[in-house]
N, C-alpha and C positions, 0 to 999 in steps of 0.2 A: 502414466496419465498426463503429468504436465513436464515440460520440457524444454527445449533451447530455443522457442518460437513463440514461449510466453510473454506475454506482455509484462517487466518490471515490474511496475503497480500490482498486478495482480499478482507475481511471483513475489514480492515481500510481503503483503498481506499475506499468502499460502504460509510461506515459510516463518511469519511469527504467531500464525496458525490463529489467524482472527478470523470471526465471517466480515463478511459487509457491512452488516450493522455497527460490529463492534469497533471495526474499523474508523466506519463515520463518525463513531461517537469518540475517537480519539484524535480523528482530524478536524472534528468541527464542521462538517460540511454532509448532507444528505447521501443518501443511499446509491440516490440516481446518478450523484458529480461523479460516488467512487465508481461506477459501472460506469459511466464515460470515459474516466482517466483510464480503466483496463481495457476499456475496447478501443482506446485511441482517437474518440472522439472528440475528446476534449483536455488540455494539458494543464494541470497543476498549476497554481501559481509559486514566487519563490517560496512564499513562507510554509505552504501546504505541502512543497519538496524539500524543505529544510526540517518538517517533520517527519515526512518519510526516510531521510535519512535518521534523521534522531531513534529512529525505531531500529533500522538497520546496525546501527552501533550498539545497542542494547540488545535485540538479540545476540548480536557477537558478542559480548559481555556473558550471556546469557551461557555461552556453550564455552566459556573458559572455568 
């Protein structure tokens, strides 16, 4: 179903196995910015990419 032509943003959401919502509600920022930043139409800013990283490294915590 998803694959090497996913969009990042939405493939770390997938993979820490959030929806959208719960997504938003750990980045701070509405529903519609995360459906923007997955479809490319709008790019993160740093602090909002310094959380998705922070998520990134907690799941890999996650699966040690």
């Amino acid at each position: 179903m998803f694959g090497i032509n996913m969009n990042p943003y939405k493939q770390i959401r997938h993979d820490a196995g959030m929806t959208l919502s719960q997504m938003s509600e750990y980045l701070g920022v509405n529903d519609r910015t995360i459906r923007r930043y997955e479809t490319g139409e709008r790019n993160p800013r740093p602090p909002v990419v310094k959380l998705y990283e922070l998520l990134v490294k907690e799941k890999a915590q996650w699966n040690t």
